[in-house]
C-alpha positions in Angstrom: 131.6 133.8 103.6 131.9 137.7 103.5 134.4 140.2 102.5 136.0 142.5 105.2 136.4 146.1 105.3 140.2 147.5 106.0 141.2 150.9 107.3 141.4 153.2 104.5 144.6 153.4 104.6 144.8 149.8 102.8 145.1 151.9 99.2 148.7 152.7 100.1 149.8 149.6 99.3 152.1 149.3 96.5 153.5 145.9 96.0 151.4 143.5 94.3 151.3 140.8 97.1 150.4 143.0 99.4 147.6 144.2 96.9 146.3 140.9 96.4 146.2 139.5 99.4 144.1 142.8 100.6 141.5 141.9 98.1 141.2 138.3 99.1 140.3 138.3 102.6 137.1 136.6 103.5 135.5 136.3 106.6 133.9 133.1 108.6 131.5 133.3 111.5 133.1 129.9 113.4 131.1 128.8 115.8 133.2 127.5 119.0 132.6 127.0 122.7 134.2 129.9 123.7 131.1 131.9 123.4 127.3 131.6 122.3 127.8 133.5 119.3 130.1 132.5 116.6 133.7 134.4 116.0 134.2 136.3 112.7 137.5 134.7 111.5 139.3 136.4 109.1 141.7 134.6 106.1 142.3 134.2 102.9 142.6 130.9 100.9 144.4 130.0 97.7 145.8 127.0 95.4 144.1 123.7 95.5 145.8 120.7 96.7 146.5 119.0 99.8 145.9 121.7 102.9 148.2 123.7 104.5 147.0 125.6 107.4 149.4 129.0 107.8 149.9 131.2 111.1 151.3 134.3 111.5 153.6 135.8 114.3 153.1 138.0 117.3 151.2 141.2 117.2 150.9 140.4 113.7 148.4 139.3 110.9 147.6 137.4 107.9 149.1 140.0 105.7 152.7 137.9 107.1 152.3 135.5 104.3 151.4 137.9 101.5 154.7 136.7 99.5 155.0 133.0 100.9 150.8 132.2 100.2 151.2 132.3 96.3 154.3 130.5 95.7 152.4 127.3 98.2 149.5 127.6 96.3 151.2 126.7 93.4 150.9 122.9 94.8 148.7 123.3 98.0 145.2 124.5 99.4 146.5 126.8 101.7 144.6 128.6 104.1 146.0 131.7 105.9 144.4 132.1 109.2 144.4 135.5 111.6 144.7 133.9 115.0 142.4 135.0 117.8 142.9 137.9 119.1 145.0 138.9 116.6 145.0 140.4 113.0 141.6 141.6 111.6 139.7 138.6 113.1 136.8 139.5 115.6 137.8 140.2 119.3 134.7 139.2 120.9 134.0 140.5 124.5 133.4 137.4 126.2 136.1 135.4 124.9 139.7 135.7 127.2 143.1 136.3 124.6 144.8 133.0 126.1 146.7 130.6 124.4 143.9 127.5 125.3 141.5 129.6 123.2 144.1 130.3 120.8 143.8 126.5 120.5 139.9 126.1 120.8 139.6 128.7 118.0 142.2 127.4 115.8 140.6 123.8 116.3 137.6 125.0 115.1 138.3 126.9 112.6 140.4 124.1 111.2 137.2 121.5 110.9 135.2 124.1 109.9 137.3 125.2 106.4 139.4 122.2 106.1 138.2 119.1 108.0 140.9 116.9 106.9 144.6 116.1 108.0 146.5 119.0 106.9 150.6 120.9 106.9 150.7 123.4 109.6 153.0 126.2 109.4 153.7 128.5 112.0 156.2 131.3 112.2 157.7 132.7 115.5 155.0 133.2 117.5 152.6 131.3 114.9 155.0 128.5 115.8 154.3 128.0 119.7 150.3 127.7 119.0 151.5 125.6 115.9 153.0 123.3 118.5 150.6 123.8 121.0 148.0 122.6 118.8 149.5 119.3 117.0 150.3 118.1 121.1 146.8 118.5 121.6 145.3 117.6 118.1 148.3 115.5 116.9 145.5 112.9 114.1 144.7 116.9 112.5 148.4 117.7 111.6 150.0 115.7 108.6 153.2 117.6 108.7 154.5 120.0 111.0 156.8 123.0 109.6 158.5 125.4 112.3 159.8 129.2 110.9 162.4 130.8 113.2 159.7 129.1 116.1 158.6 130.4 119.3 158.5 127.1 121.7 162.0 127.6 123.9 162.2 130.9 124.1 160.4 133.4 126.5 157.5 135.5 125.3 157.8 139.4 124.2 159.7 141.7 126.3 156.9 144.2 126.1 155.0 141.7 129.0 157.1 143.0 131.6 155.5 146.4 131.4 152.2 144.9 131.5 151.3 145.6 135.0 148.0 147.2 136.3 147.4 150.4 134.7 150.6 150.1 132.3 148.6 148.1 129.8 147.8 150.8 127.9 151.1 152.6 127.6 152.7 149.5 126.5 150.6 149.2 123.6 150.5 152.7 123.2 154.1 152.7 123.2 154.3 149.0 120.6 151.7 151.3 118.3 154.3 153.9 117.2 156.0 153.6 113.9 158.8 154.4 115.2 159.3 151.5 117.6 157.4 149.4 114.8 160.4 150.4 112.4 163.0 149.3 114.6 161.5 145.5 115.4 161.3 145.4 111.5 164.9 146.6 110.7 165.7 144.3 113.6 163.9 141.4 111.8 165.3 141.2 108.6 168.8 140.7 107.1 168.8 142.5 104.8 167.1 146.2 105.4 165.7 147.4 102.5 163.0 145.2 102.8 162.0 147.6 105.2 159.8 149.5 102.8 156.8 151.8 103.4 154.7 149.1 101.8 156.7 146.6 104.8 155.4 149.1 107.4 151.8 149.6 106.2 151.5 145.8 106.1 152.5 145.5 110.1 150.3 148.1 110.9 146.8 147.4 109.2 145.7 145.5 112.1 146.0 148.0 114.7 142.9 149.5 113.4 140.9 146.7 114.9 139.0 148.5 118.0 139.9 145.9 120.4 143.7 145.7 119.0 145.3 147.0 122.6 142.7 144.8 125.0 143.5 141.7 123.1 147.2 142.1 123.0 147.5 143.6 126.7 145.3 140.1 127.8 147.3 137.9 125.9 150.7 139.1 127.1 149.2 139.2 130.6 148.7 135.4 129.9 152.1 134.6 129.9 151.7 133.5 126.2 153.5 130.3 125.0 156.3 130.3 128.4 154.9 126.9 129.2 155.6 124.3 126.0 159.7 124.4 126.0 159.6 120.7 128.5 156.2 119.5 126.0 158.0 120.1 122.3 159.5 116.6 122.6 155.9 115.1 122.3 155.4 115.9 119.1 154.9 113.1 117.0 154.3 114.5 113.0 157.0 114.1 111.0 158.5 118.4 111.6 160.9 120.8 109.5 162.3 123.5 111.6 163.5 126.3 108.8 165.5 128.9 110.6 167.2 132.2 109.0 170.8 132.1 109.6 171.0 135.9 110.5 168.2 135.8 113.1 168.3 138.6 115.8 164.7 138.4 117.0 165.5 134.7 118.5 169.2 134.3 117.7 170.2 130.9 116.1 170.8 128.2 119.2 166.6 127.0 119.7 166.9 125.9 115.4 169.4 123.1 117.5 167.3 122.7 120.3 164.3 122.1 118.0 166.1 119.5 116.2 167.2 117.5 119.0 163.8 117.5 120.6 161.8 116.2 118.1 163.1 112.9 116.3 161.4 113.4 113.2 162.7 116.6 111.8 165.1 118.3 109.6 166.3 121.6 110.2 167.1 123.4 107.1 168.9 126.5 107.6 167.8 129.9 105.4 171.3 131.7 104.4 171.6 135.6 104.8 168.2 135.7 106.0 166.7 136.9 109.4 163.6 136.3 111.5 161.5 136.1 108.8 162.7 134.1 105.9 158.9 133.8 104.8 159.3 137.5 103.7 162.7 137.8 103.0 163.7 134.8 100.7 160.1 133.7 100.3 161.0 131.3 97.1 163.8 129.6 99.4 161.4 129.1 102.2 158.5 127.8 99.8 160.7 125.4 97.7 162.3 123.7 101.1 158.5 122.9 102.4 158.0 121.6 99.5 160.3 119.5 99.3 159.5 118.0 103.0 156.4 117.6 102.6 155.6 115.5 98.7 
């Protein structure tokens, strides 16, 4: 396993999460059929414990978990994963952004670093391949755990613009901090978790040279549009945890989850957004731990 290198603008980091997590990332070449040479994976692993696989949102990257990852290490072996085609992980050129290699990927990065029945946590976006993947690989996933999921509702606006020769604008367009800003303000409660450190954190990834042809190929895709009529498949035992405040997704799918899938709880996160693994990380941590021991 090696160490990566992050922009330089990493040493503008402030809070000690966010510092720590930066200094733990390790790389994996995972070999996969996807292509004939093995994809540099990128995440970091802490805690020992049963495992707990983690995955991160859209247009987003490990650094997602940066407060959640060290209160679930306190019990498990958690391993927080950039998804293909996202984060700092390698974008290979022969390798197509879709969600079936999402899957292929995530399958073999899963028996290469953990091998074993494991919790699987997604978060919006992170939530869909979650779901994807236990339908597929449904003897791999222990327990299922759903943050303010991706599964009912339709992919990222920003695919409408995604039309021959608007690719690039989009992304151009997704890249500036000003528009950045706004989806964060828009995905928290409470807005003064909306710090420079917040931003920096979102960002890092969209140093990764092949940042705009991953994300313009995966949108292009259709993303995750296809799994609302499959989510009633699932068979692990689920807990849906869903910020009462959301305004990414609104509230209603935390229901539909819940009546879909006969073995889960839905635990509701109050005064929190989108994104209750950033904004009441201790809430979110202590409630999967309690479904899942």
């Amino acid at each position: 396993m090696d160490s990566i290198i992050l922009p330089p603008t990493v040493a503008q980091l402030t809070e000690p999460t966010s510092i720590a997590l930066a200094q733990q990332i390790q790389c994996q070449a995972i070999s996969t059929p996807l292509s004939a040479n093995p994809i540099q994976t990128t995440f970091v692993h802490q805690g020992s414990g049963a495992p707990m696989l983690l995955l991160h949102g859209f247009d987003s990257s490990l650094f997602e978990f940066r407060r959640l990852q060290p209160l679930l290490a306190q019990h498990y072996s958690t391993w927080n994963v950039d998804l293909l085609g996202f984060g700092f992980s390698d974008r290979p050129l022969d390798v197509p952004f879709t969600p079936a290699a999402i899957k292929t990927h995530l399958y073999y990065t899963w028996k290469t670093l953990i091998g074993e029945p494991m919790i699987l946590v997604g978060a919006s976006m992170g939530g869909a391949a979650a779901i994807d993947f236990t339908l597929t690989y449904p003897d791999a996933v222990q327990h299922l755990v759903l943050i303010d999921s991706a599964g009912f509702a339709k992919g990222p606006d920003i695919s409408k613009l995604m039309l021959p020769g608007l690719g690039f604008l989009a992304t151009e367009f997704l890249r500036r901090p000003g528009v950045r800003r706004s989806v964060s303000l828009k995905a928290y409660a409470d807005s003064s978790f909306v710090t420079s450190d917040a931003e920096l954190c979102a960002a890092l990834h969209l140093h990764h040279p092949r940042w705009q042809t991953a994300l313009i190929t995966f949108t292009k895709s259709g993303g995750y549009n296809f799994l609302a009529d499959k989510i009633s498949q699932i068979t692990p035992p689920t807990l849906i945890l869903w910020g009462d405040s959301d305004n990414i997704l609104g509230t209603a799918d935390a229901a539909k989850f819940k009546q879909a899938l006969p073995h889960s709880q839905l635990v509701w996160i109050p005064n929190c957004g989108h994104v209750p693994h950033l904004e009441k990380p201790q809430a979110t941590a202590d409630a999967i731990h309690a479904a899942t021991t």
